[in-house]
C-alpha positions as MATLAB code, in Angstrom:
seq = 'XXXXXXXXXXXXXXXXXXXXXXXXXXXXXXXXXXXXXXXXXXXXXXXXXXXXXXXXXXXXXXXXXXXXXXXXXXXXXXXXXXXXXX';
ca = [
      60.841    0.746 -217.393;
      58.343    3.564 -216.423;
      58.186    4.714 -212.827;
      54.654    3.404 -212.937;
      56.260   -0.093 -213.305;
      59.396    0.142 -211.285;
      57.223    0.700 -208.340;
      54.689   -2.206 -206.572;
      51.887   -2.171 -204.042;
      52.470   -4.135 -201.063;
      49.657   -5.473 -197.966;
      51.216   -5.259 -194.545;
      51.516   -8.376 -192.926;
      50.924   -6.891 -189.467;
      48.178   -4.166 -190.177;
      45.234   -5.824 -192.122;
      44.594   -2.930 -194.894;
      47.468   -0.958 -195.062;
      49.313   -0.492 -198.233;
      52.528    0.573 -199.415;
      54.057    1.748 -202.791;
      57.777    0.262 -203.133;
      60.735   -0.575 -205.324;
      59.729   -2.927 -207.375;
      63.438   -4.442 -208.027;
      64.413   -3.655 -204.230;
      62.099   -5.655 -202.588;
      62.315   -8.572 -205.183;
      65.934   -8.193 -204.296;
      64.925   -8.977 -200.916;
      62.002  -11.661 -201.254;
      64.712  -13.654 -203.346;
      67.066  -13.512 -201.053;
      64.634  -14.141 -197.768;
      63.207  -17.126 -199.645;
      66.699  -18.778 -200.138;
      67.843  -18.338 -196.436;
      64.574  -19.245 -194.806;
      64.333  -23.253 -194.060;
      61.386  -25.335 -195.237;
      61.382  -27.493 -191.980;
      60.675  -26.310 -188.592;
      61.872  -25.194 -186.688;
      62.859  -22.280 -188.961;
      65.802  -19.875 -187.691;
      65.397  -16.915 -185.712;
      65.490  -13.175 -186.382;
      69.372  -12.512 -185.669;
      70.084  -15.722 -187.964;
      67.739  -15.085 -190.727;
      69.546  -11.263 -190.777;
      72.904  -12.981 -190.799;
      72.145  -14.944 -193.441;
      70.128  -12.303 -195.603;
      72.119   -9.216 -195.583;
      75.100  -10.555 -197.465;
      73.107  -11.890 -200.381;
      72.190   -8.426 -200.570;
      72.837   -6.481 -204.154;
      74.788   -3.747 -203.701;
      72.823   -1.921 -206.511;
      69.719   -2.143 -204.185;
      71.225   -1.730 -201.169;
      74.177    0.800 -201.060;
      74.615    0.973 -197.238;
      75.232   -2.992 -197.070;
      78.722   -3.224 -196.289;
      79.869   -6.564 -194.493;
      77.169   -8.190 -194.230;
      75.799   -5.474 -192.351;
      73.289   -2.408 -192.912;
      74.869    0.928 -192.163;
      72.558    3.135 -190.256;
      71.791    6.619 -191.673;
      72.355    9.208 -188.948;
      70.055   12.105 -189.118;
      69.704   15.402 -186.712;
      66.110   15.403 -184.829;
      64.954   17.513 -182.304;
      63.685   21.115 -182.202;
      65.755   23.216 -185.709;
      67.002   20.438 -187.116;
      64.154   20.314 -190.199;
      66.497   20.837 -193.474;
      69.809   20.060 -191.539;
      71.578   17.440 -193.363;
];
């Protein structure tokens, strides 16, 4: 697959007009997986259940940091020096 087709534009749901260039498998990854937790009758489930639910049908391949169900945070320096600190 070229880079040109591993990547897809996206529409932000919250800011009409803006745009994004993603992973194309990555965020198939996680549309499948949304769509399969999210009920089709009201009154749906709420943020804190729907991540619950998500994060462990999660692929690995796409999403390294999953472990346990749960998104490791990646810790990085900020604050005045720290540009190319890792």
């Amino acid at each position: 697959m070229s880079d040109a087709d591993s990547k897809i534009m996206i529409a932000s749901a919250t800011s009409p007009g803006h745009t994004q260039r993603v992973d194309r498998a990555k965020y198939m990854a996680m549309r499948d997986a949304l769509i399969a937790i999210l009920p089709v009758d009201p009154p749906g489930i709420t943020v804190a259940e729907a991540k619950a639910a998500l994060l462990p049908r999660l692929p690995p391949r796409h999403f390294p940091r999953r472990r346990k169900g749960r998104m490791v945070a990646q810790s990085r320096p900020t604050g005045p020096g720290s540009e190319g600190r890792d």
